[in-house]
LUMSE-392173 format. One record per residue (C-alpha): residue in one letter; x, y, z. Coordinates in steps of 0.02 Angstrom, whole numbers. Last residue first. Layout:
# LUMSE-392173
<r><loke>A</loke><x>X</x><y>Y</y><z>Z</z></r>
...
//
This chain:
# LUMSE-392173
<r><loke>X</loke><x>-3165</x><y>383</y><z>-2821</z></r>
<r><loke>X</loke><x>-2994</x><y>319</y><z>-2867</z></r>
<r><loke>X</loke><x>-2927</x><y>480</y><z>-2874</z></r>
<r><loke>X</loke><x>-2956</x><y>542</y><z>-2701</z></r>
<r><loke>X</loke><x>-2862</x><y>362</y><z>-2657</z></r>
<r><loke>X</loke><x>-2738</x><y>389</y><z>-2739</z></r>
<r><loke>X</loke><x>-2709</x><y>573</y><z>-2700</z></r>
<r><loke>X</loke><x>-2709</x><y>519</y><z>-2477</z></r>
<r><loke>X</loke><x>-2566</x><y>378</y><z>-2511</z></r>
<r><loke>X</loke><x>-2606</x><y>217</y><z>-2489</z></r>
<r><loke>X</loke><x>-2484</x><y>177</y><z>-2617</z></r>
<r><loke>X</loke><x>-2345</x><y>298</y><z>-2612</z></r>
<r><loke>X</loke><x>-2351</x><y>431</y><z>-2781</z></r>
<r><loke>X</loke><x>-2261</x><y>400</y><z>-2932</z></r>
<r><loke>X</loke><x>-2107</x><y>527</y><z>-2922</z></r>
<r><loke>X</loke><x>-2110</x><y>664</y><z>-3074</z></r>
<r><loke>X</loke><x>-2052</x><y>815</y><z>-2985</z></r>
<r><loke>X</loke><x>-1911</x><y>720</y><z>-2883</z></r>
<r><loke>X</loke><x>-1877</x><y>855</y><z>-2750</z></r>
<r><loke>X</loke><x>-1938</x><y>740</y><z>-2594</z></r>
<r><loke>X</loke><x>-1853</x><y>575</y><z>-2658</z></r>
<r><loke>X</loke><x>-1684</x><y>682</y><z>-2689</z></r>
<r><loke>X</loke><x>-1695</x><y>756</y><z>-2512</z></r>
<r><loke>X</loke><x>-1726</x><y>566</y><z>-2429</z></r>
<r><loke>X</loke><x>-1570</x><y>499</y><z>-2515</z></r>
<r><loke>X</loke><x>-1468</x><y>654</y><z>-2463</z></r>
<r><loke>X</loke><x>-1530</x><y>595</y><z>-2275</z></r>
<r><loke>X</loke><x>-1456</x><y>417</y><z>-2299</z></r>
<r><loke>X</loke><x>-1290</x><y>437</y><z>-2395</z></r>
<r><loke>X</loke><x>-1254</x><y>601</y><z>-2249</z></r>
<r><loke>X</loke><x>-1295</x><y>476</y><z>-2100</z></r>
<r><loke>X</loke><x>-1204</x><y>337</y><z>-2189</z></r>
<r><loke>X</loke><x>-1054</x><y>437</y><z>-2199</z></r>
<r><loke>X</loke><x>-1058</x><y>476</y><z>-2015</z></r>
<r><loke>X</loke><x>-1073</x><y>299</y><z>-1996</z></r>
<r><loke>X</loke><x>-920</x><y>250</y><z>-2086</z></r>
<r><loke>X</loke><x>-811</x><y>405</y><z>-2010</z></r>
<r><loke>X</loke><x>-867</x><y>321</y><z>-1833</z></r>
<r><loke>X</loke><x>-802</x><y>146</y><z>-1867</z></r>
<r><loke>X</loke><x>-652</x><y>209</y><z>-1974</z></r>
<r><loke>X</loke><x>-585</x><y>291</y><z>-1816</z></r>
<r><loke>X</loke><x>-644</x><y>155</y><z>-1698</z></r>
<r><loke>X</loke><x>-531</x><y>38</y><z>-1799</z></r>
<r><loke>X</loke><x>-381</x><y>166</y><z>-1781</z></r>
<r><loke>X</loke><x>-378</x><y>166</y><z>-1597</z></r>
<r><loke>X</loke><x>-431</x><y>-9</y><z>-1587</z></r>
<r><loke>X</loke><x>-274</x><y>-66</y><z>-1689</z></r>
<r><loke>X</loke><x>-144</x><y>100</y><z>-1587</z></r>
<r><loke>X</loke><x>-212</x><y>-10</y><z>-1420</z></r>
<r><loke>X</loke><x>-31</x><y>-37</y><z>-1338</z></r>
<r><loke>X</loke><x>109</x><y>68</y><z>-1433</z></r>
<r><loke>X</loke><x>2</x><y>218</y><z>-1498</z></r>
<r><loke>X</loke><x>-103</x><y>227</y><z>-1324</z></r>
<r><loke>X</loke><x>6</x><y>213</y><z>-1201</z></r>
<r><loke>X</loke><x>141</x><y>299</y><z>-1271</z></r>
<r><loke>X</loke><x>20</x><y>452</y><z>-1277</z></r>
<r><loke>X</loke><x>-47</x><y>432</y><z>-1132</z></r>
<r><loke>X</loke><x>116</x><y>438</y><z>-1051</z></r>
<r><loke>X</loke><x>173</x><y>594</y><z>-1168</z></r>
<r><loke>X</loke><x>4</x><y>711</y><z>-1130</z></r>
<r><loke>X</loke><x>1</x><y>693</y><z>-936</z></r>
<r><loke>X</loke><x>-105</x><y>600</y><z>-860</z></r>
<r><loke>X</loke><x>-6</x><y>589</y><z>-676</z></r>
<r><loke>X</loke><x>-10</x><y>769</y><z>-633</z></r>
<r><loke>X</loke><x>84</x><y>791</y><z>-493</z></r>
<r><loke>X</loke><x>6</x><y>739</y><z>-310</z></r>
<r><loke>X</loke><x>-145</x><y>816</y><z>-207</z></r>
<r><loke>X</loke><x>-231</x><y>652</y><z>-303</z></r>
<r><loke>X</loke><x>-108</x><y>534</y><z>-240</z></r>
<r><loke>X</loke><x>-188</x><y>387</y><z>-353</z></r>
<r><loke>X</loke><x>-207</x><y>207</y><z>-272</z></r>
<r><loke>X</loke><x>-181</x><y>32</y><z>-342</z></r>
<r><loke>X</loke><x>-230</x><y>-123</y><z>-256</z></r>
<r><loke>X</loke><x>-381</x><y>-181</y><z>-294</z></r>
<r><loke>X</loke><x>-371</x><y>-97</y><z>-447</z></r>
<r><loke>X</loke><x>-383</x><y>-246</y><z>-591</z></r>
<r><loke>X</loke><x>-505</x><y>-330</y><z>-461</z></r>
<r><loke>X</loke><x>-622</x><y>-187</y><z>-428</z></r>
<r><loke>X</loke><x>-623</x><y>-121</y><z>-620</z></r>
<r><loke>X</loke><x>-677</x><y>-303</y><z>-683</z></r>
<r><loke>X</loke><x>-805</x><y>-316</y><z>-561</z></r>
<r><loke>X</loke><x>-864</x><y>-121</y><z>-573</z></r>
<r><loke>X</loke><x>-903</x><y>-168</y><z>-781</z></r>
<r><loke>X</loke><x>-964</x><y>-344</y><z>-740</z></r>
<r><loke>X</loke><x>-1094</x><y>-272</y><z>-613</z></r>
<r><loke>X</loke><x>-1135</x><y>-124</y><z>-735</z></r>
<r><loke>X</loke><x>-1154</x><y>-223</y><z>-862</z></r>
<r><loke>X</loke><x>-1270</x><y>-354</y><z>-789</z></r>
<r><loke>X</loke><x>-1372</x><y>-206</y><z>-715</z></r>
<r><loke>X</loke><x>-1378</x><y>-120</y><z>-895</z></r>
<r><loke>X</loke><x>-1460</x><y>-295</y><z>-965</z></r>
<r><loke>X</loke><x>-1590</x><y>-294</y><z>-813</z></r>
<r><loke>X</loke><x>-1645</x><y>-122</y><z>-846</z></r>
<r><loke>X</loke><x>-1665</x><y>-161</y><z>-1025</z></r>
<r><loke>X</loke><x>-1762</x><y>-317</y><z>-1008</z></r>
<r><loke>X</loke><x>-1880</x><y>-212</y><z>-860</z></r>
<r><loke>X</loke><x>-1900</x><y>-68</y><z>-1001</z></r>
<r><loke>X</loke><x>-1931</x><y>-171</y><z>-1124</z></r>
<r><loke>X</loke><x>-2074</x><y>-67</y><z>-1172</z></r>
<r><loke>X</loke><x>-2029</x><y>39</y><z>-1315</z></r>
<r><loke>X</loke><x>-2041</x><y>204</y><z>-1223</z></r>
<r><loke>X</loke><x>-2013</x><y>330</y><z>-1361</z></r>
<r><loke>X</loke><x>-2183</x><y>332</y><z>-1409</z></r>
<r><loke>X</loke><x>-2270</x><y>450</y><z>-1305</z></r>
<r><loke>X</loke><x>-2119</x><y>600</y><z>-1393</z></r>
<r><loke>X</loke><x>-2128</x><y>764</y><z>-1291</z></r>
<r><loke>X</loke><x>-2086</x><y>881</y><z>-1400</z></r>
<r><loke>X</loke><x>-1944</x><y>908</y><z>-1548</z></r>
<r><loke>X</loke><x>-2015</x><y>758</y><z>-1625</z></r>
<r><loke>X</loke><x>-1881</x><y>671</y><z>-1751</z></r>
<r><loke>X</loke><x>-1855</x><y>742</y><z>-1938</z></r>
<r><loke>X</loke><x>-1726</x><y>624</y><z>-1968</z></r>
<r><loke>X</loke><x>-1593</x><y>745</y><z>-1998</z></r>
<r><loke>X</loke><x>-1625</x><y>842</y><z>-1854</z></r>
<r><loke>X</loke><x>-1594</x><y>707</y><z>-1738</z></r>
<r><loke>X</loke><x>-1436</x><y>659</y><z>-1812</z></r>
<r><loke>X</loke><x>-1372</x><y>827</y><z>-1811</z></r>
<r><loke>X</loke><x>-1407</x><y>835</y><z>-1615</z></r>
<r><loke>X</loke><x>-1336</x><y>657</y><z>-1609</z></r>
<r><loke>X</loke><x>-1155</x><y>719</y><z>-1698</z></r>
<r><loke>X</loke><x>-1174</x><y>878</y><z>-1591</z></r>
<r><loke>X</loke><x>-1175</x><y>752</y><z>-1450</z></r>
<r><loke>X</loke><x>-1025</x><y>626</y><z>-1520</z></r>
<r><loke>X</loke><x>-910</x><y>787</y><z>-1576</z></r>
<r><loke>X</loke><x>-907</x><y>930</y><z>-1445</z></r>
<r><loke>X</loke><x>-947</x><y>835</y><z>-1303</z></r>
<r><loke>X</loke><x>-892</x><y>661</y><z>-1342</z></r>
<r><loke>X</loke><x>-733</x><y>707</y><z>-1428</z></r>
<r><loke>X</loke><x>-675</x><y>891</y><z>-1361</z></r>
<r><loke>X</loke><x>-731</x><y>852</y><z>-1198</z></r>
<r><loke>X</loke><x>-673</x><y>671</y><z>-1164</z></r>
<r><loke>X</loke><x>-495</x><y>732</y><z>-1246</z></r>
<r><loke>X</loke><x>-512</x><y>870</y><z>-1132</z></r>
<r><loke>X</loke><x>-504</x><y>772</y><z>-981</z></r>
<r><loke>X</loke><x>-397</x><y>615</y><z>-1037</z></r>
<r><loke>X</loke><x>-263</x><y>755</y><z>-1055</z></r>
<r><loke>X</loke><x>-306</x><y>813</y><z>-864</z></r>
<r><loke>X</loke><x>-286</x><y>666</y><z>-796</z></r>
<r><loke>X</loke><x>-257</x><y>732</y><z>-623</z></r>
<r><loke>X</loke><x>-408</x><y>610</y><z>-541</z></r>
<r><loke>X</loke><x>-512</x><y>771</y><z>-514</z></r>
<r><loke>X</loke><x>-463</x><y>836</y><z>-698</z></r>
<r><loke>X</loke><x>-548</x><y>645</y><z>-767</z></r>
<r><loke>X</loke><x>-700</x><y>657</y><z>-640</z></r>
<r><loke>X</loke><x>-738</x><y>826</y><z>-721</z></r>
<r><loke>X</loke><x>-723</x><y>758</y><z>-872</z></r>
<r><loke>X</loke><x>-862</x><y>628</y><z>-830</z></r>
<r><loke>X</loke><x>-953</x><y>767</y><z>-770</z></r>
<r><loke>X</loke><x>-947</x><y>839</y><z>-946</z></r>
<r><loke>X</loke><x>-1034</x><y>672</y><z>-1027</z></r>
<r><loke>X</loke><x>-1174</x><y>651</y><z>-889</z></r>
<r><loke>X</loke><x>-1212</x><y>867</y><z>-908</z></r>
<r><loke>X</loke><x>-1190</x><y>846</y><z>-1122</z></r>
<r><loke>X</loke><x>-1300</x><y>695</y><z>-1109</z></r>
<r><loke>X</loke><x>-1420</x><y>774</y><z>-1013</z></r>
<r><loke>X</loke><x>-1413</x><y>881</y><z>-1170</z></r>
<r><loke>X</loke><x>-1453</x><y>729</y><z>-1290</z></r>
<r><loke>X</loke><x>-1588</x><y>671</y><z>-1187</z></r>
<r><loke>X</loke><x>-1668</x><y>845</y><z>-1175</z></r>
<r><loke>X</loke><x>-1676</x><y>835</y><z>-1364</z></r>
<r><loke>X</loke><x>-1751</x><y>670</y><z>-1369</z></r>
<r><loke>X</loke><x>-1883</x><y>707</y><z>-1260</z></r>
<r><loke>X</loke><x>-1942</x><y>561</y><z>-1167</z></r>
<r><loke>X</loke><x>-1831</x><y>572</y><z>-1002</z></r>
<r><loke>X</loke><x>-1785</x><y>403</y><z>-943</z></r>
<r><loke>X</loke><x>-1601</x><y>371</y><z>-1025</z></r>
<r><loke>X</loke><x>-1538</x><y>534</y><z>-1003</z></r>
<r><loke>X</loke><x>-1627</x><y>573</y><z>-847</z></r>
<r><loke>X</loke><x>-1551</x><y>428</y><z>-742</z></r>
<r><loke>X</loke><x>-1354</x><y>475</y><z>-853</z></r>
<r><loke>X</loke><x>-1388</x><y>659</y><z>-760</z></r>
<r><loke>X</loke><x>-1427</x><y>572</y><z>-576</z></r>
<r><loke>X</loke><x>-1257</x><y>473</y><z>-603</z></r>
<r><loke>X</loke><x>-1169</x><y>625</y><z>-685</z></r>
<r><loke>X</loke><x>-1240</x><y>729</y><z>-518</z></r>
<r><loke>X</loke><x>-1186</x><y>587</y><z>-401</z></r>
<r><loke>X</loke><x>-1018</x><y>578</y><z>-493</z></r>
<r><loke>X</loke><x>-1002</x><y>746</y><z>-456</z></r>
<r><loke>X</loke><x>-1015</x><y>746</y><z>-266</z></r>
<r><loke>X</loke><x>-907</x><y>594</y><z>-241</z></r>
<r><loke>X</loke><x>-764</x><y>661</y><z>-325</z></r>
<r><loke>X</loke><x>-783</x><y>830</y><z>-214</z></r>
<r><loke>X</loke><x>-765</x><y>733</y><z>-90</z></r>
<r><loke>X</loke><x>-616</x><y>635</y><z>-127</z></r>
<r><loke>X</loke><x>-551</x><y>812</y><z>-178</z></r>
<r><loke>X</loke><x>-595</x><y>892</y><z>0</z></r>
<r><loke>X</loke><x>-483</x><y>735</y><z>77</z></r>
<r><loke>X</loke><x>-577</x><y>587</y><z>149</z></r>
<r><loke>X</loke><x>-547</x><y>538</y><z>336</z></r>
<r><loke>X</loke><x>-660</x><y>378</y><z>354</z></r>
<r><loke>X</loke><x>-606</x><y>288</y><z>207</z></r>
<r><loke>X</loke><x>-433</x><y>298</y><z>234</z></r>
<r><loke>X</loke><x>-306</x><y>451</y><z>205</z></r>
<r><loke>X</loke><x>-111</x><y>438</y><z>259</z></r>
<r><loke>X</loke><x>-72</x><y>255</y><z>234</z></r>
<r><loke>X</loke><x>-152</x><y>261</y><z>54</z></r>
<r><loke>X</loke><x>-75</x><y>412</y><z>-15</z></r>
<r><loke>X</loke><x>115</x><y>319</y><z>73</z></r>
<r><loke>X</loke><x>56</x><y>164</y><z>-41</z></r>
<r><loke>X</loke><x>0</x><y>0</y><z>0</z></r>
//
């Protein structure tokens, strides 16, 4: 056990421990709202709060880096990326009734499972490890760096290509809807509302 470890315990926790504590609460309570709320567009800012408190966690555990990597990407990209999304389908800007599917029980069991395994896996590769948070900055730019480009460079790259593919796909998909809307000539949709007037 480590010197940070011998000096602080569970029962004497430092202002940062606390302040730790504190903002995971409010990215756990903003995550709750992202996934119950039934307004798309409020799910997608909660998502900014649950995202950004995540990078708060990152600057509290002196991983700064990590920090604004988190807010540039997921912030700044992933969310405006869903915002776009959103608008390009045309979804309800109000409150949407059917946006509850109804496997709400299968889905609440599915993210329990994962969240078990997830803290499982974290507990027993960390049992042991502790981070002197009133230390130096431990997530600096060069270790990550190293980290990343020697070690996981392949899922690095793979997630790349993942994203620019469905980005793409997103663009493919909604210029396929304009040119269906312009097309002057387009038979109409059976069942549609001119058929049928000109059937009787």
């Amino acid at each position: 056990m480590s010197l940070a470890a011998a000096q602080h315990g569970f029962l004497s926790p430092t202002g940062v421990e606390i302040a730790f504590l504190l903002v995971g609460l409010v990215t756990l309570g903003a995550a709750l709202v992202t996934v119950t709320t039934r307004q798309l567009v409020h799910a997608a800012l909660w998502l900014v709060v649950a995202l950004g408190g995540l990078a708060v966690e990152y600057l509290l555990l002196t991983a700064e880096f990590i920090a604004w990597v988190q807010v540039l990407i997921y912030v700044g990209s992933v969310v405006v990326l869903l915002l776009f999304g959103l608008m390009l389908t045309k979804a309800p800007i109000g409150h949407s009734p059917d946006a509850d599917s109804g496997n709400r029980w299968a889905a609440l069991a599915v993210a329990g499972a994962a969240a078990a395994a997830l803290v499982w896996v974290v507990v027993d590769a960390f049992r042991t490890t502790w981070i002197d948070l009133d230390g130096p900055a431990a997530g600096t730019t060069r270790v990550t760096g190293q980290s990343l480009f020697q070690h996981w460079v392949l899922p690095f790259e793979a997630l790349s290509v993942l994203l620019l593919a469905a980005l793409v796909g997103a663009i493919v998909l909604s210029r396929k809807g304009a040119a269906a809307e312009q097309l002057p000539g387009a038979a109409p949709v059976a069942g549609a509302p001119g058929e049928k007037e000109g059937a009787r």
